[in-house]
N, C-alpha and C positions, 0 to 999 in steps of 0.2 A: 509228711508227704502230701497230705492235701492242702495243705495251705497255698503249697506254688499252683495246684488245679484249681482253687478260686477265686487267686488274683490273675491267671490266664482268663480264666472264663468274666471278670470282674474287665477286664482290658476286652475280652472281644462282644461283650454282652455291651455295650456302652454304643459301639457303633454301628452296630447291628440296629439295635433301640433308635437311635437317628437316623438311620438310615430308612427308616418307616416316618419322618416328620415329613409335611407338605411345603417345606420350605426348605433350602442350600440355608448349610452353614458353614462359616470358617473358622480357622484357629487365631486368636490373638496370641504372639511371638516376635520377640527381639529379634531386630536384622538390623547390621550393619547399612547405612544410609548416609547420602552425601550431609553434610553438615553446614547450610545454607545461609546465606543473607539475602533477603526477600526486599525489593522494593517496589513500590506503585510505577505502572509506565503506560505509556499508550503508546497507539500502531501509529505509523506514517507509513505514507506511499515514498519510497526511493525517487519515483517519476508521479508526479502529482501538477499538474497546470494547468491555466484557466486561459485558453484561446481569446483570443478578440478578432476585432476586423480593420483593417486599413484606410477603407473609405467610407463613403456617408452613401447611406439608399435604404429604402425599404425592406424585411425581411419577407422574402417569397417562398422561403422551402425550410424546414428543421427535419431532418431526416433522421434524427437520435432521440432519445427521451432518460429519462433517469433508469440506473441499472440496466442498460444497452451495452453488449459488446461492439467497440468499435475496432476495424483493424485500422492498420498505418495507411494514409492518403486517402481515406473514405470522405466523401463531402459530408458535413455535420451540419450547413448554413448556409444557404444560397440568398444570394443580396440581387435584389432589381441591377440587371446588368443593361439596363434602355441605355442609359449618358455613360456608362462604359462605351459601348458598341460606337455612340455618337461621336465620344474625343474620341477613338481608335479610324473611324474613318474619318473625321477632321483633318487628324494626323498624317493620315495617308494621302489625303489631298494635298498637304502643306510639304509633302515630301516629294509628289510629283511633280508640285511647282516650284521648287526650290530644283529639280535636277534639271527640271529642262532649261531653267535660267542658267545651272551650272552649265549644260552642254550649250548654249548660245556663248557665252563668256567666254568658252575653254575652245571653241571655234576663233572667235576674235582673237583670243590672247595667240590662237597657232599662228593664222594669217600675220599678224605685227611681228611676231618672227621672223618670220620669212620677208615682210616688207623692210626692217630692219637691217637685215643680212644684204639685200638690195638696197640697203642707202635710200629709200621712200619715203621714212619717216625718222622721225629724232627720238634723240635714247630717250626724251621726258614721254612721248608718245608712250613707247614701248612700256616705259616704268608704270603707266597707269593701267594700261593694258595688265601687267602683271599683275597689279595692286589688288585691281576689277578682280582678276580668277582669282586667286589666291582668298578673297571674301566669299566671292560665290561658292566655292571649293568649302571653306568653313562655317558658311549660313546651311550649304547641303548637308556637313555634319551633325550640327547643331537639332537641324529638323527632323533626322532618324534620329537622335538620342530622345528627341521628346514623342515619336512613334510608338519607340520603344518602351518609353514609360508610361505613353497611353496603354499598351500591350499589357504590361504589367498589370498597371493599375485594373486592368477588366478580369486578370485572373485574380484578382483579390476577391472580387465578390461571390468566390465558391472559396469557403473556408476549409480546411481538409483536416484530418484529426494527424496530429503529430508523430505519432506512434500508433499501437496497438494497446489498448486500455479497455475501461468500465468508464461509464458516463456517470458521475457522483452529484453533478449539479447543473441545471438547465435557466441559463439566468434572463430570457427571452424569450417572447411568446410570436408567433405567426402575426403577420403587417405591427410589428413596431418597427419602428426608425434604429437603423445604427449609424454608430460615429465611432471614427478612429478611436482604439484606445478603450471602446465600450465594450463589457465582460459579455460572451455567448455561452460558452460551457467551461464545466471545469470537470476532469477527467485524471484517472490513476490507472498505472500498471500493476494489475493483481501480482502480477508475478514477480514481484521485487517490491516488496516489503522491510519492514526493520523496525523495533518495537526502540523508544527511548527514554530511560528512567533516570532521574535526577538523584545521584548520591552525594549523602553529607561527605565532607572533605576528609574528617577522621575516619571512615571507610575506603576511602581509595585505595590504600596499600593494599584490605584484604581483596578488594575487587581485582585489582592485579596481577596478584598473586593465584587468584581462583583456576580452578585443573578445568572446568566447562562451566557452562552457563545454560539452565534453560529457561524458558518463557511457559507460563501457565493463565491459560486463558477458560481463568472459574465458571465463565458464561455458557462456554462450550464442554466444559469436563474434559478439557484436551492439555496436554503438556508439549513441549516442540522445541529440539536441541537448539540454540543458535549456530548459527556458520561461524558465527565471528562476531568478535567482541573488541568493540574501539570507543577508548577513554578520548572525547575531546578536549582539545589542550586548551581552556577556561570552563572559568568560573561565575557565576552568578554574583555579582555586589550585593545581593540584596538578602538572599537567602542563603550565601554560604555553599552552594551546590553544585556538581560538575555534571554534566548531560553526559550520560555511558546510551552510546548506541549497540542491540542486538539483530545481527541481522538475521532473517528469516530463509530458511530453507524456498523453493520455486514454489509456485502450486501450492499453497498452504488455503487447503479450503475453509469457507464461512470465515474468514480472517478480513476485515478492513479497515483504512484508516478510521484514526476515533477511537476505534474499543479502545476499552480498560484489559489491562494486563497485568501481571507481575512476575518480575525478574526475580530467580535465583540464581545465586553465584555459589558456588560449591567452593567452601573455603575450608573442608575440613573432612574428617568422615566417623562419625559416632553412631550408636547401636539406640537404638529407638524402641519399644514399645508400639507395634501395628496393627491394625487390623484395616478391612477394605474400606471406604470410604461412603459404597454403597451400603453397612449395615447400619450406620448411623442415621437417626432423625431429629429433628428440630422440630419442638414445640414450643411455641410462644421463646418463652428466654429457654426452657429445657432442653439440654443435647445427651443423648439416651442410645442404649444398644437394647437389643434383647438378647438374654444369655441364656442358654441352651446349657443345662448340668446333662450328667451321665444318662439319668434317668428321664431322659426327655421333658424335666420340667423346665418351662419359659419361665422369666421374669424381666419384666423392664428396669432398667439399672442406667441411673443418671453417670456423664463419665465428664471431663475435660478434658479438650482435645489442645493441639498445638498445632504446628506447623501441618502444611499437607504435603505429600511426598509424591516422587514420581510414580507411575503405575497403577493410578488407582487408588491410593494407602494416605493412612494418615495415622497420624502419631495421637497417641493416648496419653495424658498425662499423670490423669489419677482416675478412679473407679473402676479399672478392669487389670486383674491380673493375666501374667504371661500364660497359655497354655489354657484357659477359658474360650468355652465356642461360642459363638455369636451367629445371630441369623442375619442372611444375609438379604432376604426377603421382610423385612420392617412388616409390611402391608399383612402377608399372610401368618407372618409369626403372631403379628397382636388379635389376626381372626384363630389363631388357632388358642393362644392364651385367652380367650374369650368362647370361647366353645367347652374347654376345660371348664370355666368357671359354671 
């Protein structure tokens, strides 16, 4: 009968004993886990563009700089609008002399009607008569269509941002010259994202076949479901490889184009070997936990890890048995196995 009293007290005396360490620990334990294929990807912006400007002039305003929220129709560029303003009233000059020529013409051409109807003049009369308005009639059109493009052309020199974005690149400094066609900013909508990894061709089927997809982004210690997963229908000549886009949930913070990423595809589901991701360190080439026995003794214990998993976990592949506690505090386990000694 004492035997089962000392392996009770042997089970509650252990964590009791731990539960007086200056550091959290966890249990290393098999758990069922997606069974993955990992590739290299980086982000793009879904809406990613580099504005220019239309006409030639001075730059007088930059109203954005790198990492600026811009919204939709905000001016980003304002261009010397002097020889706008000048061909706009040119224009308008050329329009009120083109109409009052038209109203002189379209006066004549009524009168020869009416002298015609009274037998005063001859149908060749009347026919130039028509000819004259009918010209005057489309030199007056002629002249508002180039008003109108003088009009235009003066709203060009307030450049406006496209959408509502992040300013990613400022390609123009205050008093340089632009020219049709010359790059001013380039600019992405944070909110529509999509990461895209290149897979070899003898994986495509399991990529297809995969139940979800996430992205894990090492930089940030962050993991993030994809919305949607689309195989583009080619291939690379060169490397054998087909571009699978992941697209990103709205709002995904510290995320932009550029980073480094890596895709996982869930093609399967097997039982792993875990422990948190936080108890592990890295030294020099060394990857080590510290293990935590019954008796509150530490020891640092070299491990091989594998894959990383979602939630924080990562897979063990040799040096730590199932049901071993490990600290989850590195820092204060190695001062406390250092105080022992």
């Amino acid at each position: 009968m004492l035997k089962p009293v000392w392996i009770l007290l042997g089970i509650l005396l252990a964590p009791l004993a731990q539960a007086a360490l200056p550091f959290t620990t966890a249990v290393a334990a098999y758990r069922e886990v997606d069974q993955t294929y990992a590739a290299e990807a980086l982000v793009e912006a879904v809406k990613q563009s580099t504005v220019a400007t239309q006409i030639s002039g001075r730059i007088v305003e930059i109203n954005f700089d790198v990492g600026d929220t811009v919204k939709k129709g905000q001016v980003l560029v304002r261009i010397d609008e002097r020889e706008a303003q000048q061909a706009v009233a040119g224009s308008a000059a050329m329009v009120a002399q083109a109409h009052a020529n038209f109203q002189n013409i379209r006066l004549g051409y009524e009168r020869s009607k009416q002298l015609l109807a009274q037998k005063f003049i001859s149908q060749a009369a009347f026919d130039k008569a028509q000819a004259d308005y009918k010209a005057a009639e489309a030199q007056l059109a002629a002249t508002q269509a180039s008003a109108g493009q003088a009009a235009t052309a003066k709203g060009y020199t307030s450049v406006v941002a496209p959408y509502s974005g992040v300013v990613a690149v400022r390609h123009v400094e205050l008093g340089e010259m632009a020219s049709p066609g010359k790059a001013l900013m380039t600019g992405f909508d944070p909110k529509d994202l999509r990461v895209v990894a290149s897979i070899p061709q003898y994986k495509l089927a399991e990529v297809r076949r995969a139940s979800r997809a996430q992205v894990e982004f090492s930089s940030l210690d962050k993991w993030i479901s994809a919305k949607a997963v689309t195989i583009l229908p080619a291939a690379d000549a060169r490397t054998h490889t087909t571009r699978v886009r992941l697209d990103l949930p709205e709002d995904v913070h510290d995320v932009y184009p550029g980073m480094f990423a890596r895709a996982h595809f869930a093609v399967g589901r097997v039982k792993k070997l875990l422990v948190p991701a936080q108890a592990v360190i890295r030294r020099s080439e060394v990857t080590a936990v510290y293990v935590v026995d019954a008796k509150s003794n530490v020891v640092l214990r070299q491990i091989r890890l594998g894959e990383p998993v979602a939630d924080g976990l990562v897979e063990v592949l040799a040096g730590l048995s199932a049901g071993e506690t490990v600290a989850l505090e590195p820092i204060k386990a190695g001062m406390y196995l250092k105080g022992k000694q």
